[in-house]
Backbone as numpy.savetxt, mean C-alpha at the origin, in Angstrom:
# Nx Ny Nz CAx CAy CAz Cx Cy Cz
61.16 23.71 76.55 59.77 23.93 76.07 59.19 22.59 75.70
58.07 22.52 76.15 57.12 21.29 76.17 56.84 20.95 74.78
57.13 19.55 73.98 56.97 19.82 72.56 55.14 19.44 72.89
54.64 19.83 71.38 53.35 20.25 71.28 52.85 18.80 70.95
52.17 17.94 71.52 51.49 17.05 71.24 50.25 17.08 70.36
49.77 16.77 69.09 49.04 17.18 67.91 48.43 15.66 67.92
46.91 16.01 68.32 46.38 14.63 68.15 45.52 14.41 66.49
45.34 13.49 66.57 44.67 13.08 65.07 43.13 13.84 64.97
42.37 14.44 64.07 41.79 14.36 64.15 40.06 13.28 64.34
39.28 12.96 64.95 38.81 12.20 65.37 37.62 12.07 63.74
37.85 10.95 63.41 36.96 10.70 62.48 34.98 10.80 62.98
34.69 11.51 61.23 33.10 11.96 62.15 32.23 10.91 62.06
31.70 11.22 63.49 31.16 9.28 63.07 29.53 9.40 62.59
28.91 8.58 61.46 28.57 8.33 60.22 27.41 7.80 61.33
26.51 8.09 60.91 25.02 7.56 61.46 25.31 6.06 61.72
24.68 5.12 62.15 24.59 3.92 62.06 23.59 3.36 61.22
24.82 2.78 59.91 24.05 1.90 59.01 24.46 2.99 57.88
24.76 4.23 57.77 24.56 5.51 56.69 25.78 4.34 55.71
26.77 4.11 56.46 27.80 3.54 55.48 27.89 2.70 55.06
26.92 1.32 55.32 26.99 0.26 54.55 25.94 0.79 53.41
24.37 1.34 53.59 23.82 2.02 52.98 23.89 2.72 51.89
25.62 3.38 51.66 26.23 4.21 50.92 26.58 3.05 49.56
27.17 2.19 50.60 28.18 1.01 49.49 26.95 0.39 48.42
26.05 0.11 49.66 25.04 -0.68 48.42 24.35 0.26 47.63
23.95 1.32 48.03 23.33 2.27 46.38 24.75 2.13 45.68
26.03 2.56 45.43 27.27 2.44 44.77 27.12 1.50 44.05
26.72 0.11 44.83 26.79 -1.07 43.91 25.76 -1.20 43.22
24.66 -0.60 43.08 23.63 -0.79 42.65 23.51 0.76 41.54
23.97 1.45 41.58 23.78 1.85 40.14 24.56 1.97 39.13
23.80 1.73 38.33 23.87 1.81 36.79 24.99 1.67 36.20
26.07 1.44 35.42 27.18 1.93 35.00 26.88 2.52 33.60
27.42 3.08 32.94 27.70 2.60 31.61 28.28 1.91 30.86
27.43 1.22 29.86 27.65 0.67 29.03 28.29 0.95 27.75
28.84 0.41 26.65 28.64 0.61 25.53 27.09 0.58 24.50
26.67 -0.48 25.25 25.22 -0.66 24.52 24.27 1.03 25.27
24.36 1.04 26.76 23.76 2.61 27.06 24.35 4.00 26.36
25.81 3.84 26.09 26.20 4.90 25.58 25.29 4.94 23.97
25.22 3.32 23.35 24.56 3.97 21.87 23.35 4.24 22.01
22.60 3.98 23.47 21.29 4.23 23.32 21.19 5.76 23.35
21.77 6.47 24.47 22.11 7.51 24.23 22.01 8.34 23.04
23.19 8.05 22.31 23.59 8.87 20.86 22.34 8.86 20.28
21.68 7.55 19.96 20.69 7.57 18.82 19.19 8.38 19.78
18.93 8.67 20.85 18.22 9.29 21.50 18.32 10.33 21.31
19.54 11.48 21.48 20.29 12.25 21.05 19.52 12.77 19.32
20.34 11.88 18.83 20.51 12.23 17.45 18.70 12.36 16.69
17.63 11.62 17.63 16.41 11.20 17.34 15.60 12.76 17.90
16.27 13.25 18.88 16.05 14.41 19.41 16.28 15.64 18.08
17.37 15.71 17.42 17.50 16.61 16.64 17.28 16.47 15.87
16.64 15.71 14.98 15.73 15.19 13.77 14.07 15.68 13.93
13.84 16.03 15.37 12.68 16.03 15.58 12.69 17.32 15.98
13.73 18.20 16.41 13.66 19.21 17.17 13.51 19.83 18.49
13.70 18.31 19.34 13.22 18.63 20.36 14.63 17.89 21.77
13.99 18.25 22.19 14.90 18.03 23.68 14.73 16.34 24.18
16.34 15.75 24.84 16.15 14.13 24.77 14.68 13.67 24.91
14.48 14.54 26.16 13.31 13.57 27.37 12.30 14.00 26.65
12.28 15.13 25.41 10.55 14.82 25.10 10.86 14.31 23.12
11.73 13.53 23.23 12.19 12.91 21.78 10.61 11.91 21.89
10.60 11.23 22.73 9.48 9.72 22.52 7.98 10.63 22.33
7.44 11.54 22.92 6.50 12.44 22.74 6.41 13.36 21.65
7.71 13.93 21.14 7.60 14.13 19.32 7.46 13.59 18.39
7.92 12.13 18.62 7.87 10.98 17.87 6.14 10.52 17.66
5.73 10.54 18.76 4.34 10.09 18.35 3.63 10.55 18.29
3.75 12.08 17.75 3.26 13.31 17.32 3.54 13.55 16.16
4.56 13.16 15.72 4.65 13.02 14.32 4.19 11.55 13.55
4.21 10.32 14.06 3.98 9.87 13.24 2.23 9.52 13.22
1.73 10.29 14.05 0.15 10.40 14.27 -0.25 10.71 12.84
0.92 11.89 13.13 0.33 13.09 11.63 0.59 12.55 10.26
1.41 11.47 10.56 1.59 10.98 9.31 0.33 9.61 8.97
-0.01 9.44 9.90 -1.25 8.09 9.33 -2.05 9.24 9.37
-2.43 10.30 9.20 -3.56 11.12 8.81 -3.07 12.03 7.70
-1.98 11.92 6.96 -1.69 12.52 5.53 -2.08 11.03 4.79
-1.41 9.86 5.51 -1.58 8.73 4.18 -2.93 8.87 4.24
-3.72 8.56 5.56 -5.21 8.47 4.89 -6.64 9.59 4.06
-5.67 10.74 4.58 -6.01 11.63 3.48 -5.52 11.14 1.67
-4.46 10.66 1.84 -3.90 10.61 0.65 -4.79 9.53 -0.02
-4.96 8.44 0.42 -5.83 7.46 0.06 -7.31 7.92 -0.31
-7.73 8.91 0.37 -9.29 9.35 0.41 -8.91 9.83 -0.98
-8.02 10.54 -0.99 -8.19 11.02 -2.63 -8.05 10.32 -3.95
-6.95 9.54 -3.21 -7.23 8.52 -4.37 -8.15 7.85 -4.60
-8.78 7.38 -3.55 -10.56 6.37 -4.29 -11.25 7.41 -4.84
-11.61 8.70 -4.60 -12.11 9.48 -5.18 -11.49 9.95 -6.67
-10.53 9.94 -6.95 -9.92 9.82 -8.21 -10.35 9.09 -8.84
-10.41 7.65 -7.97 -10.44 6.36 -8.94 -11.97 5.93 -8.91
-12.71 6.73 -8.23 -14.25 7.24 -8.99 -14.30 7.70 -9.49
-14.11 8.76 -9.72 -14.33 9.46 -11.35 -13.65 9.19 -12.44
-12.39 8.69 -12.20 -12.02 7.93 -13.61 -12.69 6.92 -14.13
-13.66 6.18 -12.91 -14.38 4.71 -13.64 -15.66 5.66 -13.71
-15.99 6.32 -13.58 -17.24 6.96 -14.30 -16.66 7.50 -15.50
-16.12 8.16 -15.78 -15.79 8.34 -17.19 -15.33 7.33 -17.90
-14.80 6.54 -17.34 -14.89 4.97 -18.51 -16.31 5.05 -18.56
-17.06 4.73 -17.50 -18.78 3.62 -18.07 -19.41 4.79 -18.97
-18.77 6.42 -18.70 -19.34 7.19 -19.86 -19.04 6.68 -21.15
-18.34 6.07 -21.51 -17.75 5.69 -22.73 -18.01 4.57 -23.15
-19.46 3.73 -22.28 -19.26 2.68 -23.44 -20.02 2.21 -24.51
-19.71 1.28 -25.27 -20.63 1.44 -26.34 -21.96 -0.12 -26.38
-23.01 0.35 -26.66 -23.94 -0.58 -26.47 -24.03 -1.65 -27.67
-23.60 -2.99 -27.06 -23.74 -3.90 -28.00 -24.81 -5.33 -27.93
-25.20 -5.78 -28.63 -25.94 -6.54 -28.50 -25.67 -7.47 -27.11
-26.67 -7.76 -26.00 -26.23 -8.44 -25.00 -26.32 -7.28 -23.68
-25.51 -6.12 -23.80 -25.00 -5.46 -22.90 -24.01 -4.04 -23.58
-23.36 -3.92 -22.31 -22.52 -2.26 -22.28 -21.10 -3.09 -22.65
-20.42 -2.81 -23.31 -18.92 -2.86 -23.32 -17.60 -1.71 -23.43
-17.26 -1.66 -22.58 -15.84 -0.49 -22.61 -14.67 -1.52 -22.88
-13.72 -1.05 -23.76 -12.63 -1.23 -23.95 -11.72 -0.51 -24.59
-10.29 -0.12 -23.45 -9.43 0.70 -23.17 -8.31 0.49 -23.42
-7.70 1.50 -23.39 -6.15 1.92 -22.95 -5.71 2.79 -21.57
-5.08 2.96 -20.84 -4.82 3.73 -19.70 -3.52 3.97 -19.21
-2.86 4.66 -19.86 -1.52 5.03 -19.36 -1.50 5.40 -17.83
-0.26 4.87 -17.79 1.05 5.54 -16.11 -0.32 4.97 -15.20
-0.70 4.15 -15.23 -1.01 2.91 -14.24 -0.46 1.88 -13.78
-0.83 1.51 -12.43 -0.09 -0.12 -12.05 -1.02 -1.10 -12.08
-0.32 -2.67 -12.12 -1.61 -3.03 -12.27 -2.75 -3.61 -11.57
-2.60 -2.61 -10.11 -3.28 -3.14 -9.21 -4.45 -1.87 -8.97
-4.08 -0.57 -9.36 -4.87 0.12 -9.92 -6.02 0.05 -10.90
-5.05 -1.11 -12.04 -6.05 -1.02 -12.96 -7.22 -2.31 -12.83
-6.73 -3.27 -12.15 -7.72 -3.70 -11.87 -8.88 -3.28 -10.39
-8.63 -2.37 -9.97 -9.81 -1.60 -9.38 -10.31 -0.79 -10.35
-9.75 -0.04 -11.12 -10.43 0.73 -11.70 -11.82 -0.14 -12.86
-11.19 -1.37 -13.38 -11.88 -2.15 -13.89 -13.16 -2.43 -13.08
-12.97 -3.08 -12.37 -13.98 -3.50 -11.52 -15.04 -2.37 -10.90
-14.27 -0.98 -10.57 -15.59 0.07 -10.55 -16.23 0.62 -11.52
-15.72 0.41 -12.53 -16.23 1.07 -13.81 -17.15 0.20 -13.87
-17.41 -1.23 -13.92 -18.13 -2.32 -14.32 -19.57 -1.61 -13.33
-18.87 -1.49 -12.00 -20.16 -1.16 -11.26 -21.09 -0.18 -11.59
-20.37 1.00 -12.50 -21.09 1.98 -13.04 -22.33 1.98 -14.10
-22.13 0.37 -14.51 -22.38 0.27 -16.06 -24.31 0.07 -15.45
-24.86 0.11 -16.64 -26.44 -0.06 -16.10 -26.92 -1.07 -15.33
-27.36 -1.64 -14.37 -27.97 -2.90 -13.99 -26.77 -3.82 -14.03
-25.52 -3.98 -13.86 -24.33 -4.95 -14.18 -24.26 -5.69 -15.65
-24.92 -4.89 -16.19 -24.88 -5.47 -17.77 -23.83 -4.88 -18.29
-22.54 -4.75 -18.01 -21.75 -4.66 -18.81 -20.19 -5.28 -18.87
-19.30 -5.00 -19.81 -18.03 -5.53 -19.38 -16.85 -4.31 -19.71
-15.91 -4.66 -19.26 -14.75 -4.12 -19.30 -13.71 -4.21 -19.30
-12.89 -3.99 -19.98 -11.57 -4.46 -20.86 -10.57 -3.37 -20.41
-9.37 -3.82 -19.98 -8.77 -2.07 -19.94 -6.76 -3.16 -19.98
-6.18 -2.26 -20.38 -4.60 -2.25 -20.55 -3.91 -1.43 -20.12
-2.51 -1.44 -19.92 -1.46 -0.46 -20.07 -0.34 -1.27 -20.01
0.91 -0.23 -20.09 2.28 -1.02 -20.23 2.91 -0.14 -19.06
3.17 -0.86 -18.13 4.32 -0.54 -17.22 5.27 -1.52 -16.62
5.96 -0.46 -16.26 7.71 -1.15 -16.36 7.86 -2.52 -16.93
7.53 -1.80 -18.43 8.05 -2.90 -19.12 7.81 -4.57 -19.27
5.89 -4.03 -18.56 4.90 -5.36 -19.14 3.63 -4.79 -19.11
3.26 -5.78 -20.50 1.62 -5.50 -21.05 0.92 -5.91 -19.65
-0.01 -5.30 -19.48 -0.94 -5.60 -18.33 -2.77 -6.02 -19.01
-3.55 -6.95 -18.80 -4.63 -6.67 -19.05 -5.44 -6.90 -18.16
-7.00 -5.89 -18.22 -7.73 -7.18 -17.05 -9.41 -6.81 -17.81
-10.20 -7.34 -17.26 -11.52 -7.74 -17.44 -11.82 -8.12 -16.71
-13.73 -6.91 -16.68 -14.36 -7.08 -15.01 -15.95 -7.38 -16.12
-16.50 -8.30 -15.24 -17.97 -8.75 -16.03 -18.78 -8.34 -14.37
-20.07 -7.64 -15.54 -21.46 -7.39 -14.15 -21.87 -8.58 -13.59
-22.31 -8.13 -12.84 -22.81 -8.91 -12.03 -24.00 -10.21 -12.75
-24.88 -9.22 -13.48 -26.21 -10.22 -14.28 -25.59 -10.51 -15.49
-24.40 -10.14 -15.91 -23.97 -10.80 -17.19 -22.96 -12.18 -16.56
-22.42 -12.25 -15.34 -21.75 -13.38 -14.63 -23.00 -14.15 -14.36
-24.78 -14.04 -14.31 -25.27 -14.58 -14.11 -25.86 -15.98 -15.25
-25.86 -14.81 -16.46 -25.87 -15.60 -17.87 -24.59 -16.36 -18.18
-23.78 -16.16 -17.50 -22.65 -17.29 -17.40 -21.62 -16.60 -18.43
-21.48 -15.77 -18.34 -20.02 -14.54 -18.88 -19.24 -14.50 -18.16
-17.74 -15.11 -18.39 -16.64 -14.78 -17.54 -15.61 -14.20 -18.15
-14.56 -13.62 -16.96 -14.39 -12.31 -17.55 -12.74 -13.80 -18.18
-12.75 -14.39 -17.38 -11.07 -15.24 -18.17 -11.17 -15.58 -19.48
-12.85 -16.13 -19.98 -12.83 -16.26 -21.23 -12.98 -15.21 -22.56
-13.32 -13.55 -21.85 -13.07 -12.88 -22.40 -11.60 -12.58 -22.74
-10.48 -12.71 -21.53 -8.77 -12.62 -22.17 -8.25 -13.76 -22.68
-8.95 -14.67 -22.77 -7.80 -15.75 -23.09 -6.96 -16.20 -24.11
-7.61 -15.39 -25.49 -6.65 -14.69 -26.61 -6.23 -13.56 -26.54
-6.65 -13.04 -25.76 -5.95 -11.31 -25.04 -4.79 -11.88 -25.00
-5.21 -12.73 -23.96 -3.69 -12.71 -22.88 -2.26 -13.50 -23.76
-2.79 -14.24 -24.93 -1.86 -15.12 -25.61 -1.28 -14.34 -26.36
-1.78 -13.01 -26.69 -1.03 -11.79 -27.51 -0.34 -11.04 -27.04
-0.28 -11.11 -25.51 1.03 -10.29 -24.91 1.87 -11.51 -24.61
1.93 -12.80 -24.75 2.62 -13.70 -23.92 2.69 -14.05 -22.74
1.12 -13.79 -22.38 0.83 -14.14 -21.18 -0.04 -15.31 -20.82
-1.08 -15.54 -19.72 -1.92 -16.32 -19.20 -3.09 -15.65 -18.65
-4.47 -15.78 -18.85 -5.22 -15.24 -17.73 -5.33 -15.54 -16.45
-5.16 -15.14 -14.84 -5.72 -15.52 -13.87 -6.77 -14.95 -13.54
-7.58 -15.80 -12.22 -8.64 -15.39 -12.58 -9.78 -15.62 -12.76
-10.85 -16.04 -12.44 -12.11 -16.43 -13.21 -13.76 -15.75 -12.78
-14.42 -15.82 -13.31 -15.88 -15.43 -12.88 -16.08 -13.68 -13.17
-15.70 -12.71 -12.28 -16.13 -11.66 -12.41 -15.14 -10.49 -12.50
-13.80 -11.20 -12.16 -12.24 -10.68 -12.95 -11.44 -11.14 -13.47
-10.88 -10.99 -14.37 -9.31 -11.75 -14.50 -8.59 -11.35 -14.75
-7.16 -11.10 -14.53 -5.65 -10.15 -15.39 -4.83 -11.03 -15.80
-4.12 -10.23 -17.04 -3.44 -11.16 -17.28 -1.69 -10.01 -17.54
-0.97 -10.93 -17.75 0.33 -10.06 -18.03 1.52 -10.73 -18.75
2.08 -9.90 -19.54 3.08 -10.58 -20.48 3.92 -9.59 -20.99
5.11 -9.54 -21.70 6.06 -8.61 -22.25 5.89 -8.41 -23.03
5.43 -8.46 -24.09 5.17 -7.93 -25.54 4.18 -6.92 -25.01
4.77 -5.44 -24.89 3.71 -4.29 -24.73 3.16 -3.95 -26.23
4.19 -4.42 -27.10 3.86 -3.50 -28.73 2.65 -4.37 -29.52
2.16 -5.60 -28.11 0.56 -6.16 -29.11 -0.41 -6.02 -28.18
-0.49 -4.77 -27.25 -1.29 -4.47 -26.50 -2.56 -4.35 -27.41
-2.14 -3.38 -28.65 -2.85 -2.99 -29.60 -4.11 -4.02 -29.91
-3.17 -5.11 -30.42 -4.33 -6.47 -30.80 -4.40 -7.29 -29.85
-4.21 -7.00 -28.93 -4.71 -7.55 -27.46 -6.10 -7.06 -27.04
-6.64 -5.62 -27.32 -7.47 -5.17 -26.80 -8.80 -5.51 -27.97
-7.81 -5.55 -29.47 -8.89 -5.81 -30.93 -9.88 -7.22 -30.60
-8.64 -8.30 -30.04 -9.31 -9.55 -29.63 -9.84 -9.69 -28.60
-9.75 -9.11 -27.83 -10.61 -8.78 -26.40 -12.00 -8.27 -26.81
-12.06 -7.39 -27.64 -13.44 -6.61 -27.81 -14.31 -7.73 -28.70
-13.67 -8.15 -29.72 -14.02 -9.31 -30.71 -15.20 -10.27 -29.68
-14.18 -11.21 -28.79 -14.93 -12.36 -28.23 -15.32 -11.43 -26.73
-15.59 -10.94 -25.98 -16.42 -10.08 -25.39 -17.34 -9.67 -26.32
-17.65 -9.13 -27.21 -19.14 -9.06 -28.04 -19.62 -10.60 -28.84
-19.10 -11.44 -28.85 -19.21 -12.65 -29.07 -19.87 -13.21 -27.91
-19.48 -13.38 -26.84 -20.19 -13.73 -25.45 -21.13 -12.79 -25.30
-21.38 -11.65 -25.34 -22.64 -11.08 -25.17 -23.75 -11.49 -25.77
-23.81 -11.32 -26.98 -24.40 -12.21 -28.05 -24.79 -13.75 -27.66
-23.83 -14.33 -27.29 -24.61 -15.45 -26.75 -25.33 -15.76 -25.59
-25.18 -14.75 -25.05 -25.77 -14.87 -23.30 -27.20 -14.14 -23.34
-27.60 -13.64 -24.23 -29.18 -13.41 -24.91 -29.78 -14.03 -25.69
-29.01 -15.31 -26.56 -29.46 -16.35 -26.98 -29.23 -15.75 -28.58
């Protein structure tokens, strides 16, 4: 019996060009990395913080933080509006002294960048810029002061530094500052008290002289 001769099968032949074609996409993509794998994870992980699926992580993201510059600037709207009506109820309060209007305060759980806006709008409230304003508080653990002068009382030559400048030596501080604000700040909160006595003192002293 004739043994069975078994030929090879004939390899299938590959378009021309399909196989070098093959090698170079191969060489040409991508591997991973360690640096792609963490991009990954934190894509991932940025996805489930947000709730959403990888490929629409970058499109939640700037959907949320849209919404968030429109809470801060809500949040802000309310605050200037706060911090209008608190300086209207200062200029409700002040008392008329020879020269002009003078308010001088106290204002708890303020900072003191608050309080010198609030100074300065209250001043705006006051009649015709004839007035001044004195205001304090103590936070974290320093006296704060400031003083805002109107506009036509800065014209008679009233400034607001020479209104603190024994203020400011009673908390252990310095005034900065000059012309139509100044703050000052120091650690002794417990002579805020006679910080504000001597503040009101030479502020009605300068009024007085700026009418002759």
């Amino acid at each position: 019996m004739a043994d069975l001769l078994i030929q090879p099968p004939t390899p299938f032949p590959f378009p021309k060009g399909a196989q070098e074609a093959a090698q170079q996409a191969a060489r040409e993509t991508p591997r991973e990395t360690p640096h792609t794998c963490h991009d990954r994870r934190l894509l991932r992980e940025l996805a489930d913080l947000l709730g959403a699926q990888p490929q629409d992580a970058p499109a939640a993201l700037r959907t949320r933080l849209a919404l968030l510059a429109e809470a801060r600037a809500e949040v802000e709207r309310l605050r200037g509006a706060e911090l209008s009506s608190a300086a209207r109820v200062l200029a409700g309060r002040a008392q008329i002294v020879p020269g002009g209007l003078l308010v001088v305060t106290r204002v708890d759980n303020t900072t003191g960048r608050r309080l010198r806006h609030l100074a300065s709008a209250a001043t705006g409230h006051l009649s015709r810029g004839m007035g001044v304003v004195v205001l304090c508080t103590a936070y974290e653990g320093r006296a704060l002061l400031v003083c805002a002068v109107g506009h036509q009382l800065r014209a008679r030559g009233v400034d607001a530094r020479d209104v603190l400048q024994e203020a400011a030596a009673a908390i252990g501080g310095t005034p900065a500052g000059r012309g139509a604000r100044s703050s000052a700040a120091g650690q002794w909160t417990d002579e805020l008290g006679s910080a504000l006595s001597s503040a009101r003192a030479k502020a009605s002293a300068l009024l007085r002289r700026s009418v002759g």
